[in-house]
C-alpha positions in Angstrom: 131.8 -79.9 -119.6 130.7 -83.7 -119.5 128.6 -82.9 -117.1 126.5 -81.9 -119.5 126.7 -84.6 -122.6 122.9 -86.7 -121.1 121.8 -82.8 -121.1 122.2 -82.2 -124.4 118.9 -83.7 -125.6 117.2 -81.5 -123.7 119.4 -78.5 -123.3 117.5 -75.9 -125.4 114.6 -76.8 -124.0 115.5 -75.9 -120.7 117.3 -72.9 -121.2 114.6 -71.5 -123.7 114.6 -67.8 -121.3 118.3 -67.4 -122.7 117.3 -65.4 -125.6 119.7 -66.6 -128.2 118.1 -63.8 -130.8 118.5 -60.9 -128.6 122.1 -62.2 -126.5 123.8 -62.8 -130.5 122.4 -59.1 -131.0 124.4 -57.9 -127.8 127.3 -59.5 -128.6 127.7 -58.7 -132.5 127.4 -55.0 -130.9 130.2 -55.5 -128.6 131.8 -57.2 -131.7 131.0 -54.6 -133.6 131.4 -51.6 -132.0 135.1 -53.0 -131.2 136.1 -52.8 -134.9 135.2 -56.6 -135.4 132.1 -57.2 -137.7 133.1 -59.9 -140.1 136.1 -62.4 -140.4 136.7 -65.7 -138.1 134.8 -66.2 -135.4 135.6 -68.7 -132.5 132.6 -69.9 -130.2 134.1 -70.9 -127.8 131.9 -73.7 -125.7 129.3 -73.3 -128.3 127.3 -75.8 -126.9 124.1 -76.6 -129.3 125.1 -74.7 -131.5 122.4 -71.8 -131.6 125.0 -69.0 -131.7 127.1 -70.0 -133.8 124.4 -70.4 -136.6 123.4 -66.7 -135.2 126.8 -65.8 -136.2 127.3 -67.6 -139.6 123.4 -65.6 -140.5 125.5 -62.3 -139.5 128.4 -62.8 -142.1 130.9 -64.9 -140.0 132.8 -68.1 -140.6 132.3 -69.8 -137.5 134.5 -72.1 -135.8 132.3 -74.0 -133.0 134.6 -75.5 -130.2 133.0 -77.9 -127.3 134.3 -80.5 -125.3 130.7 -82.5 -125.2 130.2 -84.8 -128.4 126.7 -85.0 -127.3 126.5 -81.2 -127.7 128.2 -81.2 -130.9 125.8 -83.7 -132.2 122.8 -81.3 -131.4 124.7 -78.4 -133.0 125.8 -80.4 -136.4 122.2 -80.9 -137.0 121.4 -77.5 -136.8 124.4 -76.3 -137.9 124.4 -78.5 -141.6 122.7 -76.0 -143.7 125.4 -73.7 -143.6 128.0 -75.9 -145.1 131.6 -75.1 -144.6 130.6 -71.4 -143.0 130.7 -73.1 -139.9 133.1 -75.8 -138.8 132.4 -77.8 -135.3 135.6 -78.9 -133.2 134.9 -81.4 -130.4 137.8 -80.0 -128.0 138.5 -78.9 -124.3 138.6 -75.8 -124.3 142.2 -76.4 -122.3 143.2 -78.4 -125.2 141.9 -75.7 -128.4 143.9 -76.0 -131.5 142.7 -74.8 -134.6 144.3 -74.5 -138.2 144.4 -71.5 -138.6 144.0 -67.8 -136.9 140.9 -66.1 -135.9 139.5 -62.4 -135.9 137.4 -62.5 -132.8 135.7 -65.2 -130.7 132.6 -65.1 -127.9 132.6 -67.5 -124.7 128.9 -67.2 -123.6 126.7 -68.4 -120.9 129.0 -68.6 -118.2 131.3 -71.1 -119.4 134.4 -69.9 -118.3 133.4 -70.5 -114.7 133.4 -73.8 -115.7 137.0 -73.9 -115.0 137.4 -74.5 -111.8 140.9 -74.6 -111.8 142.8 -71.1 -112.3 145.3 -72.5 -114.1 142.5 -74.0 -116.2 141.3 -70.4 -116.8 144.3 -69.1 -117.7 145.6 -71.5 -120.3 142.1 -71.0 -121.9 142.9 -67.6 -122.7 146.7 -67.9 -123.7 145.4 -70.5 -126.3 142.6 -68.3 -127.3 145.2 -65.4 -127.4 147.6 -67.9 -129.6 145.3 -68.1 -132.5 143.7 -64.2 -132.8 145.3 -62.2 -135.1 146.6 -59.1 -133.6 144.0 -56.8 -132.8 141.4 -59.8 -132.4 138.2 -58.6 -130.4 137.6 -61.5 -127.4 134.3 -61.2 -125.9 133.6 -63.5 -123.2 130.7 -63.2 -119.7 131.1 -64.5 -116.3 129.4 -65.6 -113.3 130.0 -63.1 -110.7 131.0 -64.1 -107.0 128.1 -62.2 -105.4 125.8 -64.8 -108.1 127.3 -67.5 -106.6 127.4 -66.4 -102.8 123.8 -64.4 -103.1 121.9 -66.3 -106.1 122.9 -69.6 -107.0 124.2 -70.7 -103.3 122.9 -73.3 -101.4 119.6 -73.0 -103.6 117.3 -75.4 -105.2 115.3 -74.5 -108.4 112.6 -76.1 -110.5 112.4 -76.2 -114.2 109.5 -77.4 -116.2 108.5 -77.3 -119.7 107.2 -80.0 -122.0 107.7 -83.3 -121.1 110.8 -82.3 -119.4 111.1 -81.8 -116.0 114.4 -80.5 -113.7 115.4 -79.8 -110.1 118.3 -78.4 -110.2 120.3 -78.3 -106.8 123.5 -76.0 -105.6 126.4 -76.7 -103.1 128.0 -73.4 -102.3 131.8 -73.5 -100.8 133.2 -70.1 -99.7 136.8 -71.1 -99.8 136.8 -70.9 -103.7 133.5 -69.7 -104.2 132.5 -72.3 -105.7 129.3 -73.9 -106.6 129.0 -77.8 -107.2 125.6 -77.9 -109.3 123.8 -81.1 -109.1 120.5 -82.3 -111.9 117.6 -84.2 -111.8 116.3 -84.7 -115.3 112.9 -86.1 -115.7 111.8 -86.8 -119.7 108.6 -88.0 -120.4 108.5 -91.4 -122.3 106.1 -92.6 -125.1 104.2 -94.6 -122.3 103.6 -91.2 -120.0 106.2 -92.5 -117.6 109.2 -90.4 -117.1 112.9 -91.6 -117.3 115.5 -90.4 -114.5 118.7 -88.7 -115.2 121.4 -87.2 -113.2 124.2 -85.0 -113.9 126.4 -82.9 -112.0 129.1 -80.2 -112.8 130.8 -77.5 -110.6 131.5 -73.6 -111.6 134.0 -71.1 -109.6 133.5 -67.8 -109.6 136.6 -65.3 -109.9 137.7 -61.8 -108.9 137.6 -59.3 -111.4 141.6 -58.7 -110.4 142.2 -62.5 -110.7 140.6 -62.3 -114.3 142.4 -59.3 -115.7 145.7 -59.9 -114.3 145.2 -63.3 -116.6 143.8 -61.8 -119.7 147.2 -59.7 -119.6 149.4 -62.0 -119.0 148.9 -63.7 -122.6 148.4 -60.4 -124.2 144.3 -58.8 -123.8 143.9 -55.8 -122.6 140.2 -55.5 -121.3 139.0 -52.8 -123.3 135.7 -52.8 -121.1 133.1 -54.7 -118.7 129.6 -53.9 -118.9 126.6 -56.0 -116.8 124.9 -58.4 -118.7 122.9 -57.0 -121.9 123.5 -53.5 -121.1 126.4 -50.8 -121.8 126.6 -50.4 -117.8 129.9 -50.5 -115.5 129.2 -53.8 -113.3 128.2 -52.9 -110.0 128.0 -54.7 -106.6 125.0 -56.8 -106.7 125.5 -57.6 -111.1 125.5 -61.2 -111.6 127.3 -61.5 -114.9 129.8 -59.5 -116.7 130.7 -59.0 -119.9 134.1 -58.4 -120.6 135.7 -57.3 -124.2 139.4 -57.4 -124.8 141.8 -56.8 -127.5 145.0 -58.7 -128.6 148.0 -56.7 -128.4 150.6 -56.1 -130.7 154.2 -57.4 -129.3 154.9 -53.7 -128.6 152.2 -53.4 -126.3 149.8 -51.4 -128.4 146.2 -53.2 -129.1 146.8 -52.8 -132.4 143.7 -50.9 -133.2 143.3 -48.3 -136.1 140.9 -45.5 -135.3 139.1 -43.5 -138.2 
């Protein structure tokens, strides 16, 4: 994620469409309706920080994990009012270790595919996996590979907002379905003229299969997958997915108690 640490400063300005209000809404109901309302909460690649204070204001102890210190010092700012509700972990998210156990955790915004490496993906979840309690609700959404062939691909976008501007440009490589991303960040100085920066990160899409077979093999069972913001299967042509899963039990049960 250090692709992203001269981002930071302008990081919620650019991604201001996100709808932080309305996506911590979605999730608490994914949270939620999987049994999973309250107790430790991981955010996992929390970025800024604007979920995990989301989170905190719905009646979680947070635990905000990301590997950019330049993110993390956006979110402690924002994050300080809440005192000791939420605790901020500068970590890879290859490297998590926490001090205790969790009840649930979110990965938002496409971070997984940030992994580019499936081996990378997969020791992400066994570690996530390591610290929820049994039964733990993970939540987590992904870049789809039809985004990345079909949307992002070879494309060039243009963002602009106040005294920020950004052209942001895509590589697309079948072999892994990957898509090296590549940021011109213009910010407006006190003079009027504009300072230059450049970043660059990649993000690989993966096969449903490829996922699931993963998320099993530390002990999730995906419970379900829904398109972005809705309660609908995925289809063909859905960018992101959402998937939730459940820690098992040892035995293989999830672990769940119905009422």
């Amino acid at each position: 994620m250090s692709g992203y640490d001269r981002f930071a400063a302008v990081y919620d300005q650019l991604t201001g469409n996100v709808g932080y209000a309305q996506r911590a809404d979605y999730l608490f109901m994914l949270l939620k309706n999987a049994g999973c309302s309250d107790g430790t909460l991981l955010d996992l690649a929390c970025g800024t920080g604007s979920l995990s204070v989301l989170f905190c204001e719905k009646g979680y102890d947070v635990i905000g994990v990301d590997g950019s210190f330049e993110m993390l010092s956006v979110a402690r700012e924002k994050c300080a009012p809440y005192g000791e509700k939420i605790l901020l972990l500068c970590q890879d998210m290859t490297e998590l270790d926490l001090f205790g156990t969790i009840d649930c955790a979110i990965c938002s915004l496409d971070s997984i595919n940030h992994l580019t490496d499936a081996h990378d993906v997969q020791q992400t979840f066994r570690l996530v996996s390591l610290f929820m309690n049994q039964g733990g609700v993970f939540v987590f959404d992904v870049n789809t590979p039809y985004k990345h062939r079909h949307v992002l691909a070879d494309n060039t976008f243009v963002y602009e907002e106040d005294g920020v501007f950004c052209v942001w440009q895509n590589a697309f490589y079948e072999e892994d379905c990957s898509v090296e991303i590549f940021l011109d960040i213009f910010t407006e100085q006190e003079d009027g003229s504009y300072m230059r920066h450049v970043e660059s990160f990649c993000e690989r899409a993966y096969e449903d299969a490829e996922l699931t077979q993963m998320l099993e093999n530390v002990g999730f069972a995906v419970e379900a997958r829904y398109t972005e913001m809705t309660t609908d299967a995925p289809e063909q042509e859905t960018q992101r997915v959402y998937y939730v899963c459940r820690k098992k039990s040892p035995t293989g049960s999830t672990g769940r108690i119905y009422e």
